[in-house]
N, C-alpha and C positions, 0 to 999 in steps of 0.2 A: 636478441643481439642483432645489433644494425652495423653493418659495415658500408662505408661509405669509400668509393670509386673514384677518383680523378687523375688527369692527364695534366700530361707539362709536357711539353718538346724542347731543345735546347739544337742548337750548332755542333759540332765534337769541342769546337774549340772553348765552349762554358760548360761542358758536362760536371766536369772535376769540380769546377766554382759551386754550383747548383746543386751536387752533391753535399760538398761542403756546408753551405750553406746552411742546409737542413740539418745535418746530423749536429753542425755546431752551436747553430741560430735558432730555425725553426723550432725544428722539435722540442730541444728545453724550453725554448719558450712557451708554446703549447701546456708544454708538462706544468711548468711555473704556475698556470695558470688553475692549476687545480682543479679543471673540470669536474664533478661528478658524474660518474657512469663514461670517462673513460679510459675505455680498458687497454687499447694500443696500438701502436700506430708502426709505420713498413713504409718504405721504399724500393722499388723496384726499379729499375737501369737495363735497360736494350743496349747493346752492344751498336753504332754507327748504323743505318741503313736507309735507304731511298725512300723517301715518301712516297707513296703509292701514287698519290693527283701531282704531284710535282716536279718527282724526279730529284728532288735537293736532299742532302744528306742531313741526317737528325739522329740525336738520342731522345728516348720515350722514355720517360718516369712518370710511373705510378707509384701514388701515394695510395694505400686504405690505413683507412682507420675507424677502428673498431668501437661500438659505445653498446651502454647496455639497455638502449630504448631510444626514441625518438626524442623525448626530454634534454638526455644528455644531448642529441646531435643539437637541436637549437641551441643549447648553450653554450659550443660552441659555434656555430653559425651568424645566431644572430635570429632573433624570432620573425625580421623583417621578411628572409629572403634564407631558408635553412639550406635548402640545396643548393645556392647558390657558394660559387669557388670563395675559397680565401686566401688570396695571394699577395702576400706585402709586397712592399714597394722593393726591395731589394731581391727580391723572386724575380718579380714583372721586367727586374735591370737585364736579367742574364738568361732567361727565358726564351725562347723564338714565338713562343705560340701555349696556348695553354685552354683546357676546357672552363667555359663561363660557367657551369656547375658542375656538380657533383652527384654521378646514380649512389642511389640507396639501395641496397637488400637486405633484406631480413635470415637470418644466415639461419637455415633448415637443418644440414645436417654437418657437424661439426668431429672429425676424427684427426686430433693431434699426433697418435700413436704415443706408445710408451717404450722408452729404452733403461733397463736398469740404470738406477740413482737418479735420473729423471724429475725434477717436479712436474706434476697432473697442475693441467690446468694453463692458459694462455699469462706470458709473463707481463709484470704492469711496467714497460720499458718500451724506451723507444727504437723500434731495431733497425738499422742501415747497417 
C-alpha cells in the first residue's frame, strides 16, 4: 500500500471554498474516474496560523491518498511525471501556494483499531 502526501495552503478567507471544492468537485471526480487500486483518499484542515518564513496567516490541507501499489499511483498521475502534484485549475484559483509534488510511502504498519459493529478494513470513499 502507497500513500501519497501533498500540501496546499490557502488565505482564511478561501479555506471554506477549497474545502468545498474538494469534497464537492475534486474528490468525486477522482472517484468518477475509476482508478484501479484506489483505495482512498482524506483531507486534512489546520485551523489559521503564521507561516513559519513569512509571518502571513494560512490554512494547510493535506490531502493522502491511498493506492494499492505504484501502478495505481501512475494511473492516476500520469506515467510522465507520477509524483508530480495534480491541481486543476479551479484549486490553483483559490490556493495561496501548494507543493509541485507529491511524497510517496509505502505504508509499513497499518492499525485501524476495531470498535463493535465496525467494518475491518479501510472504507472505499472519499472522506472530508
Amino acid at each position: 500500500m502507497i500513500c501519497r502526501l501533498w500540501h496546499g495552503w490557502t488565505v482564511p478567507e478561501n479555506a471554506d471554498a477549497y474545502e468545498s471544492l474538494i469534497r464537492e468537485t475534486i474528490f468525486p471526480g477522482i472517484r468518477a474516474r475509476n482508478i484501479p487500486g484506489l483505495e482512498q483518499m482524506e483531507l486534512l484542515r489546520s485551523e489559521p496560523m503564521a507561516d513559519a518564513a513569512t509571518g502571513e496567516i494560512e490554512v494547510t490541507f493535506i490531502t493522502l491518498m491511498y493506492f494499492s501499489g505504484w501502478d495505481a499511483v501512475t494511473r492516476f498521475a500520469g506515467p510522465a511525471q507520477p509524483t508530480g502534484a495534480v491541481v486543476p485549475p479551479a484549486a490553483r484559483a483559490v490556493l495561496k501556494r501548494f507543493d509541485r509534488t507529491s511524497a510517496h510511502f509505502e505504508i509499513k504498519v497499518q492499525n485501524w483499531g476495531r470498535k463493535p459493529g465496525r467494518r475491518q478494513g479501510m472504507p472505499l470513499v472519499a472522506s472530508v
